[in-house]
Each structure stands twice: as C-alpha cells, then as structure tokens.
C-alpha positions as a printed NumPy array, in Angstrom:
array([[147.98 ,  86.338, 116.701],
       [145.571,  88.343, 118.34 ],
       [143.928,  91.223, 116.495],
       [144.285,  89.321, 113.035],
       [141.73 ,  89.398, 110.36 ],
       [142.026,  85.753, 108.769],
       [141.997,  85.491, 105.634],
       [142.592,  82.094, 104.975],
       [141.189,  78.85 , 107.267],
       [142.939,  75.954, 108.095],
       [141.179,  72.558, 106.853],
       [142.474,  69.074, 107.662],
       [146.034,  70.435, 107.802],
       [145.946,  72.403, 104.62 ],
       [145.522,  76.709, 104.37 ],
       [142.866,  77.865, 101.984],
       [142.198,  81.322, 100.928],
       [138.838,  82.674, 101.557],
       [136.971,  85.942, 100.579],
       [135.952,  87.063, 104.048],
       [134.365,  90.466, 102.89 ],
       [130.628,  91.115, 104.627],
       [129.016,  91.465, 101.394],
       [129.981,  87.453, 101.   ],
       [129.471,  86.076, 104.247],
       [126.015,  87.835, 103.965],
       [124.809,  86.488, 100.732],
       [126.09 ,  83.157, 102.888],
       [123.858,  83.654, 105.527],
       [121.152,  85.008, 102.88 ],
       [120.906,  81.714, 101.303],
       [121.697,  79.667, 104.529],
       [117.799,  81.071, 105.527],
       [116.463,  80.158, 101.831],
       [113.44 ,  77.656, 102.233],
       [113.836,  76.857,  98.289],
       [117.292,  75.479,  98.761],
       [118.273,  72.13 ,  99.919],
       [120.365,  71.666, 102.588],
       [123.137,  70.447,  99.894],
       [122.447,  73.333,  97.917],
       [123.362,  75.737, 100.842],
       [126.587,  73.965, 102.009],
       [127.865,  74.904,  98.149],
       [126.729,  77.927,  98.272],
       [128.898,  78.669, 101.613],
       [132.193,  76.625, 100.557],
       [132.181,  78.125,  97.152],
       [131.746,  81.712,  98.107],
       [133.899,  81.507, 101.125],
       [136.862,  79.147,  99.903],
       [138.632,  81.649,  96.746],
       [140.902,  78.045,  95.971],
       [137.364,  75.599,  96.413],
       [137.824,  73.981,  93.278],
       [141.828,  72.745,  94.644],
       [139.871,  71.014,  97.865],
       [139.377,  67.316,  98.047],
       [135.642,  66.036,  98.114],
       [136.401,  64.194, 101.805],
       [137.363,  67.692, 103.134],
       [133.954,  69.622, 102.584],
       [132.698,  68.46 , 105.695],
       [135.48 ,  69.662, 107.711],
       [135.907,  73.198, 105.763],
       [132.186,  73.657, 106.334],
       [132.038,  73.524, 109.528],
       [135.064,  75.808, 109.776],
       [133.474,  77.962, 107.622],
       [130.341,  78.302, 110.54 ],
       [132.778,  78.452, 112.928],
       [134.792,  81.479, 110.898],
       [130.811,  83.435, 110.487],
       [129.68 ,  82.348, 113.84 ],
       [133.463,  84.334, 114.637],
       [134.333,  81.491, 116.728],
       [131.074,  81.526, 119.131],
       [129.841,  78.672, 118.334],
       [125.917,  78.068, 117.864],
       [123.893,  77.776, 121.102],
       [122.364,  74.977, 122.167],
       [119.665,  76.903, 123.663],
       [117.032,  77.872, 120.803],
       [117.15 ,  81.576, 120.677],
       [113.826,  83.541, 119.166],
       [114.945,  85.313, 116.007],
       [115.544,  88.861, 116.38 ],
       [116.751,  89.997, 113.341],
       [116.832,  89.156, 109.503],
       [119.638,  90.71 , 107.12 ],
       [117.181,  91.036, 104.349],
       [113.726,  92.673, 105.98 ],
       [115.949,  94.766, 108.259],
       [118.663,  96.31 , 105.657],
       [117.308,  99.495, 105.64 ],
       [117.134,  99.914, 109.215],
       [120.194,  98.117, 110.015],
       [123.029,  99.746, 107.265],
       [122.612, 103.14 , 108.539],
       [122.973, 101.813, 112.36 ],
       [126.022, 100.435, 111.242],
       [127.013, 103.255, 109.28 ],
       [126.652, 105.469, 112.725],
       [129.249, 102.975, 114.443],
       [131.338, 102.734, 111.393],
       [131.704, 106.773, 110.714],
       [131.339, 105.901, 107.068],
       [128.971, 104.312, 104.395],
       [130.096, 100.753, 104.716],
       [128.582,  99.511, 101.453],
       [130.743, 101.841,  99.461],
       [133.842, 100.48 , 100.33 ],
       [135.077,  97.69 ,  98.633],
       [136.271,  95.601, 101.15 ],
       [135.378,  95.184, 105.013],
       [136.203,  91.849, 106.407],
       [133.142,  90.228, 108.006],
       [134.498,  90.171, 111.432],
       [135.122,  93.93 , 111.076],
       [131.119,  94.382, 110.19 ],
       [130.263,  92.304, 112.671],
       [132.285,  94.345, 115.472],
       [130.629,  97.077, 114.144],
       [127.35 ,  95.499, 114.379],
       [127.865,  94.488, 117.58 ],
       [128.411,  97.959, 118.479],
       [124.627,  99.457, 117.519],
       [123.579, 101.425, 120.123],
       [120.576, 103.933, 120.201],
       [118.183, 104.034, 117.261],
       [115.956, 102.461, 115.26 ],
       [117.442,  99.426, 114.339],
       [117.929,  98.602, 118.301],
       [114.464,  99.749, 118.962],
       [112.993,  97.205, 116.407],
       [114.789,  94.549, 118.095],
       [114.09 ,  95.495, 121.686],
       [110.595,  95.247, 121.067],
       [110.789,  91.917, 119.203],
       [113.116,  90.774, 121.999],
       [110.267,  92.038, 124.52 ],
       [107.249,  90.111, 122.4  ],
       [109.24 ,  87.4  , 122.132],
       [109.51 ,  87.104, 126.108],
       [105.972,  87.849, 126.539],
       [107.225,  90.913, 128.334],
       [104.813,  93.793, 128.762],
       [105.792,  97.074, 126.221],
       [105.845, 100.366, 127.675],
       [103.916, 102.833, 126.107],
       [106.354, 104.628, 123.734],
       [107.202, 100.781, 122.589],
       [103.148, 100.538, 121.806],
       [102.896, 103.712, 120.039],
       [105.767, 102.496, 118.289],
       [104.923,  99.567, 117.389],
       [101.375, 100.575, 116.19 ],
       [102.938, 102.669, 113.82 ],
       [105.702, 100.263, 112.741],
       [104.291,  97.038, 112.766],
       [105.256,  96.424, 109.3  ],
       [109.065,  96.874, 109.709],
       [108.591,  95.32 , 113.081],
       [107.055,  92.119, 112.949],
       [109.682,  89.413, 111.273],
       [108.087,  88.077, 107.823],
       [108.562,  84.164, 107.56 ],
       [110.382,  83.238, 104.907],
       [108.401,  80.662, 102.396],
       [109.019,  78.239,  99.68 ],
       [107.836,  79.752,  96.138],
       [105.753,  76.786,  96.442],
       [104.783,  77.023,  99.888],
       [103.718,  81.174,  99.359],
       [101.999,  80.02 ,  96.095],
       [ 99.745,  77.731,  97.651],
       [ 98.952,  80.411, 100.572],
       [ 98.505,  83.241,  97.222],
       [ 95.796,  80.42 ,  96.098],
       [ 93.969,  80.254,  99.115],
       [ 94.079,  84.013, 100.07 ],
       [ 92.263,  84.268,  96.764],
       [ 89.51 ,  81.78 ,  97.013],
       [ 88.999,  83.147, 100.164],
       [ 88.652,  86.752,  99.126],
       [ 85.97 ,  85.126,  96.31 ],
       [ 88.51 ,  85.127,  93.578],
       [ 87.971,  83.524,  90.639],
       [ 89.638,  79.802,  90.387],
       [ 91.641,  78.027,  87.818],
       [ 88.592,  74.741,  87.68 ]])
C-alpha cells in the first residue's frame, strides 16, 4: 500500500522479518565500502543484519534475499548504470551530515530508538542549506571539473580536510603506504 514502511521483504515466495532501522542499514552500507572484507564477507554482513529470521532461510535463497535487500536500501531505485563520482561517505561526513538531518528531522535522530531507513533517507533527501550541502556542492563541482566561485574557494581553502573524500584502504594496503611515507621522510627501517 502506498505510504508503508516495510518491515518485512518478500524472498522466493516466503515473508521475512527485517530490522529496517537507519542505524542497521548504515552499518550495512559501512561495511559494504570496507576494503578488508571480501565480497562474501559483506553479503553476510547485509543478510544477517537485515533479515531478524536469517538463520530460518534456505542457503539457495541468499542470492535472491540479497539482492532484495539492495533493492530495499537502494529504496527501490535501483543502482545506475552510469558510474556516478562519489559525493558523500557516511563515515568522514557524520558530523556534518547528522545535524543536517537533524534540521529536516526537527529532532536528534540518533536518540531515538527506532527510525526506519526509508524515513532517514526521506529526511536525507530533504538537506537543504548548510554545510553538509555545501561540502557536497563543491565535491560535485570538482568532480565536474567545474570552475568554484570564490566563496566555494575560500571555503574550500579552509575546509579542505572535511572536504576532500579520504579513500578508504586495506590495513594492509595503508600499512604498506605508512612504510613508505616513513622511508621517505628518512625514518628509520626494520633491515
């Protein structure tokens, strides 16, 4: 019915339960971005923090409730098949982004103890004027190669930390850049 919050997702024929608070579908998309996980290791992570009743599902039906699990986050959009530049990341920009959503919301959303994810996500969708929407109209604007204007520079100058969007490494991957960095600053080695 329109206007429903769904709280369960139909898989091969069968209704499962699922948890669809933000805080969950977050620490979803959280480890969905994690270079140290396989890609095995992240399609568990989803199905057994979004199905409550995951342990009832047959094996031949993880496929299936996976992808309707993407297709519940993704709130039915579906992923583009045009590669998008990344705008945004849930971790680097949490303390930019909650109070944004906070404004839209007219309360603290992380002290309630439920808001189903497609609630957040109208209410992300919703960000207006502020910081948060500055940060990503100037990555939107780099991205494009467009020119900024001269607020955006000043801006940027003095927020290129929060700005610019950190790649996310392996442990193994950072620890071999960590290595480097040193030897390159004349630290000492481990030979």
């Amino acid at each position: 019915m329109i206007g429903d919050l769904p709280r369960s997702i139909e898989v091969n024929g069968r209704e499962y339960e699922i948890d669809p608070d933000f805080r969950t579908v977050l620490d979803i998309i959280i480890a969905s971005e994690d270079p140290d996980l396989t890609d095995q290791e992240k399609i568990y992570i989803c199905l057994i923090n979004l199905y409550v009743d995951m342990d009832d599902m047959p094996a031949e039906d993880y496929a299936e409730a996976y992808r309707k699990a993407n297709e519940f986050i993704d709130r039915g959009a579906g992923k583009s098949k045009v590669k998008q530049p990344k705008l945004m990341d849930w971790e680097q920009d949490e303390d930019v982004l909650f109070p944004a959503i906070n404004k839209v919301a007219g309360y603290e959303v992380r002290e309630k103890d439920f808001i189903h994810w497609w609630t957040f996500l109208g209410f992300y969708m919703g960000i207006e004027d502020g910081v948060f929407s500055r940060i990503v109209g100037i990555r939107a604007k780099k991205a494009k190669k467009k020119k900024l204007e001269k607020w955006e520079q000043e801006f940027y100058a003095a927020n290129a930390d929060i700005i610019k969007l950190k790649p996310k490494r392996s442990a193994k991957d950072q620890a071999i850049i960590d290595k480097l960095k040193q030897m390159m600053d004349g630290g000492e080695s481990d030979g």
